[in-house]
C-alpha positions in Angstrom: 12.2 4.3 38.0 13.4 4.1 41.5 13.4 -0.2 41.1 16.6 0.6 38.8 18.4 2.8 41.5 17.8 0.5 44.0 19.3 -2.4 42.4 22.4 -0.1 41.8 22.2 0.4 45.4 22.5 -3.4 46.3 24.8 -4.5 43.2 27.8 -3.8 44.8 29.4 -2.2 41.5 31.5 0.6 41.6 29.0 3.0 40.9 31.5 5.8 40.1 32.9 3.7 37.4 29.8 2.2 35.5 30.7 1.7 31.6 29.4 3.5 28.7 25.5 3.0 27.3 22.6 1.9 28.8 22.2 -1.9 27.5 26.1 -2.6 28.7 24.2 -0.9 32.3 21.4 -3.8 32.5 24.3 -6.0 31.8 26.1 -5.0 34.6 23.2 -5.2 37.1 22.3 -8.5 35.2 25.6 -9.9 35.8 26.4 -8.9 39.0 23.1 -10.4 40.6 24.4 -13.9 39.3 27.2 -13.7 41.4 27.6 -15.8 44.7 29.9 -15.0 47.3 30.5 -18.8 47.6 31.4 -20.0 44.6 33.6 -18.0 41.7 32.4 -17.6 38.2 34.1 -18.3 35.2 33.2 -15.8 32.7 34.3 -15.2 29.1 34.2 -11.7 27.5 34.1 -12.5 23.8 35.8 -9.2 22.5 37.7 -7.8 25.7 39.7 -4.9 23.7 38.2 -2.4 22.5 38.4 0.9 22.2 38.9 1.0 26.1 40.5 -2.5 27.0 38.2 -4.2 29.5 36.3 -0.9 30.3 32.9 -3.0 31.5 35.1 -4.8 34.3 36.0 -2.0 36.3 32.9 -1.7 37.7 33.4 -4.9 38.7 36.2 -4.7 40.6 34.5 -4.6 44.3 33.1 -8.2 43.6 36.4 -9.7 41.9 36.6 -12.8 44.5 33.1 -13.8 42.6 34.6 -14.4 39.3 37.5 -15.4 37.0 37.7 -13.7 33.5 38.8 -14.8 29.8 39.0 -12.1 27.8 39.1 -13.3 24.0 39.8 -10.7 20.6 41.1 -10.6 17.1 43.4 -7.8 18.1 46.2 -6.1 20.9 45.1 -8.8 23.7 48.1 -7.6 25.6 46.7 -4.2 26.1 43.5 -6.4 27.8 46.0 -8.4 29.8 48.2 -5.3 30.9 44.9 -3.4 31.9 43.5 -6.7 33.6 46.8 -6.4 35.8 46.4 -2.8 36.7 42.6 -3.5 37.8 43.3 -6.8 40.2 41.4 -9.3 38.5 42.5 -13.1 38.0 42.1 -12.4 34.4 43.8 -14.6 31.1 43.6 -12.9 27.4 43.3 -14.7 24.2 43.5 -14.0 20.7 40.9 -15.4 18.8 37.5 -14.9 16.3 33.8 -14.7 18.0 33.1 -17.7 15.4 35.5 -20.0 16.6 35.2 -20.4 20.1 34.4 -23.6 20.5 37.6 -24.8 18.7 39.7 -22.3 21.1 37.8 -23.2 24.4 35.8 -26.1 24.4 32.5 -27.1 25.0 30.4 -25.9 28.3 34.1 -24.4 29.5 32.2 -21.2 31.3 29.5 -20.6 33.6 29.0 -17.2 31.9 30.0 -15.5 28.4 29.5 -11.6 27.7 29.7 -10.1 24.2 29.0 -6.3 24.3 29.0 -4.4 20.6 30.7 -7.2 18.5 28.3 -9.0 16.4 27.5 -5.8 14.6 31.1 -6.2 13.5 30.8 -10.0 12.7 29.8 -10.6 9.0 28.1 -14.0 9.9 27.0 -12.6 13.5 24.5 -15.8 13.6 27.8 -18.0 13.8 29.0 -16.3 16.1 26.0 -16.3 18.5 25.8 -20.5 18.3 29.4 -20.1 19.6 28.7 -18.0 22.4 26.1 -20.8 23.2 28.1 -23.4 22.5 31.2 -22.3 25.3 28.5 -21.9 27.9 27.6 -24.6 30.2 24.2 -25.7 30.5 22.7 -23.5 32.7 24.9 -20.8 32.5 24.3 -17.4 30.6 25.1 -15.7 27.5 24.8 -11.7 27.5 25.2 -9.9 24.8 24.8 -5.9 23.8 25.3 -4.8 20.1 24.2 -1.9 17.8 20.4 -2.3 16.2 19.2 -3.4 13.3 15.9 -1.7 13.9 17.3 1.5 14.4 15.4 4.0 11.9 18.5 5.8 10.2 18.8 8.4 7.4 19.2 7.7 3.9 22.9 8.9 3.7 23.7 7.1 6.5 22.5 3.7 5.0 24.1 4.4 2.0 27.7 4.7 4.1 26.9 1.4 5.9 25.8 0.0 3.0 29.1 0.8 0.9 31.3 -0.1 4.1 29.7 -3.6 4.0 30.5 -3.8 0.3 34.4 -2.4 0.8 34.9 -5.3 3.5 33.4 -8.2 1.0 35.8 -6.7 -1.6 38.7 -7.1 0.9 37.9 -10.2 1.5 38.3 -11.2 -2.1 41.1 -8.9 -2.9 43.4 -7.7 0.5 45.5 -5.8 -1.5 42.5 -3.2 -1.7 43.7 -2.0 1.9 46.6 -0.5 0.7 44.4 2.2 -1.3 41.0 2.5 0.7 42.3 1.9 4.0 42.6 5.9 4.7 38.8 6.2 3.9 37.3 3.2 4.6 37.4 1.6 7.9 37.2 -2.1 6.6 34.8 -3.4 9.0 31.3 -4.9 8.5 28.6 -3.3 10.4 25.3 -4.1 10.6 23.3 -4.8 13.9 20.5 -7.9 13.7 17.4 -6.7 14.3 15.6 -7.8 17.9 13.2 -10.8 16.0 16.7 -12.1 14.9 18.8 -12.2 17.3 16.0 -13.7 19.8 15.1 -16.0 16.4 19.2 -17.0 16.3 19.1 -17.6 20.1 16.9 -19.7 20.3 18.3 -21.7 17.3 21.3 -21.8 18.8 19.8 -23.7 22.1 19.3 -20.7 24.1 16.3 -19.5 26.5 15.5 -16.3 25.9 15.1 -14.4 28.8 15.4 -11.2 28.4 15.4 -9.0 25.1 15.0 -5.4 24.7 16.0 -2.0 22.8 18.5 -0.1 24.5 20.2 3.5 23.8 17.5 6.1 22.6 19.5 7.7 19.9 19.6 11.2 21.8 20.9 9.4 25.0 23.4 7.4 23.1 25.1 10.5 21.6 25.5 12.2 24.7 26.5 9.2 27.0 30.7 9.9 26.2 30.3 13.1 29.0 28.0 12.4 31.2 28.7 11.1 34.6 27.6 7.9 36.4 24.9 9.4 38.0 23.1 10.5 35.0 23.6 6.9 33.4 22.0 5.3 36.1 19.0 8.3 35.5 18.7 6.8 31.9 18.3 3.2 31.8 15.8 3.7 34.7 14.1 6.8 32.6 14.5 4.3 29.4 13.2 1.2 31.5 10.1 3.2 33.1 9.4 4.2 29.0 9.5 0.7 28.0 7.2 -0.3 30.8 4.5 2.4 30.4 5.0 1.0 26.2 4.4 -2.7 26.6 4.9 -4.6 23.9 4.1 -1.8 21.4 7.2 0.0 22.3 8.8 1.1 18.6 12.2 -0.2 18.7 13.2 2.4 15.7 14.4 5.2 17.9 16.7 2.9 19.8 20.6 2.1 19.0 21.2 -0.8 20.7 20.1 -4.1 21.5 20.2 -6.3 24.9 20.0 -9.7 25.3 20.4 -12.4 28.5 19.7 -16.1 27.9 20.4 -19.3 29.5 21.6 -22.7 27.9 18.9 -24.7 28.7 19.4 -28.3 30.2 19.4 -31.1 27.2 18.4 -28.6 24.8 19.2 -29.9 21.1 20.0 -26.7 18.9 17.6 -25.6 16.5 14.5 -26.9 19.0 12.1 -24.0 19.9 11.5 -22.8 23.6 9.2 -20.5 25.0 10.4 -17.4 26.9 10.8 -17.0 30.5 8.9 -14.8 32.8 11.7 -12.3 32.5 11.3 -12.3 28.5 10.4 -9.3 26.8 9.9 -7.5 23.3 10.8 -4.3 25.0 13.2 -2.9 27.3 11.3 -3.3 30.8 12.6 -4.9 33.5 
């Protein structure tokens, strides 16, 4: 547990303002041990609004000479741009959809591309993964956090997903629907890929998988909105150390969330299989 705390020690966040759940933690440390003093990153956050506009950067603030940030969403990019202003960063918003990147920013364009809790929302979240890996550079990293598909949930709880995903594919035949179920239903899809697929969709999409593990035990996850930064860092190392002691057997089913880091590999054709590097994982250990 104490490896954790001592890479907080030496990230050079600001540890008083780390974001919210443990997976978007690893990403942090992930992230900020790729950045070199000498030379500044360009980094795309694929889904920058939010319900708290750019809230994973401000931890990042101390090391904002290391990197230059797109920020890309479907919705209220100038609430990203204004709180990009307020924080310091050399910062640009876009609008646009996690499955069209490519088409917005070109091939290779970034060194480094973070997605944290959109694919759940994306109906073709597969799409939207070979995009992430297609705006990257080879070489360069794609991180990504999102809800899991191998979390074990009630029965009335599948159910609500279940009819939510229906209420979107009816809206998407029939908008008009909105104007009735709008006040109950949220409209969005949401369902999280399990860990075997998004490590299979990865690596189909010309990614090396490096690191891949369940995130969030549900408990943790539901009491994460109070807690302070110290207790954060006390459970990803606590959740870490579990996954560890687990191996490979760890059960992903009590988890909520997913984490993923992999690299664009040099002359990689998509679709071709690679093995994982020493960092890869079926569980959440470090």
């Amino acid at each position: 547990m104490t490896a954790v705390l001592d890479e907080f020690a030496a990230s050079g966040l600001a540890l008083d303002r780390l974001p919210g759940n443990t997976a978007k933690l690893r990403l942090a440390l992930d992230l900020a041990a790729s950045l070199d003093p000498a030379t500044r990153l360009r980094v795309l956050d694929v889904g920058c609004v939010g319900v708290s506009p750019l809230s994973l950067w401000e931890t990042f603030v101390p090391l904002a000479d290391r990197f230059e940030l797109t920020g890309v969403d479907v919705v209220a990019v100038d609430r990203a741009a204004a709180r990009g202003a307020e924080l310091g960063l050399r910062f640009t918003a876009r609008h646009g959809s996690a499955v069209a990147l490519a088409e917005i920013f070109g091939e290779g364009a970034f060194d480094a591309v973070v997605s944290t809790q959109v694919l759940e929302h994306v109906r073709d979240w597969r799409a939207a993964v070979a995009q992430l890996a297609a705006v990257v550079r080879p070489g360069g990293r794609v991180y990504v956090t999102c809800d899991s598909g191998d979390l074990r949930r009630a029965r009335l709880e599948r159910i609500r997903l279940a009819a939510k995903r229906g209420y979107a594919l009816a809206l998407e035949r029939y908008p008009e629907l909105d104007r009735i179920g709008a006040r109950l239903v949220s409209g969005e899809w949401e369902r999280g890929p399990t860990r075997t697929e998004l490590g299979d969709a990865a690596r189909e999409a010309g990614l090396e998988v490096e690191r891949i593990g369940s995130y969030g035990l549900r408990d943790v996850k539901r009491a994460q909105r109070p807690a302070g930064s110290e207790t954060r860092r006390l459970w990803l190392a606590l959740e870490e150390a579990l996954a560890v002691e687990a191996g490979s057997a760890l059960d992903p089913s009590p988890y909520t969330l997913l984490y993923l880091r992999a690299r664009r590999v040099y002359g990689t054709v998509r679709g071709g299989q690679r093995e994982c590097g020493e960092d890869c994982q079926s569980s959440s250990s470090p």
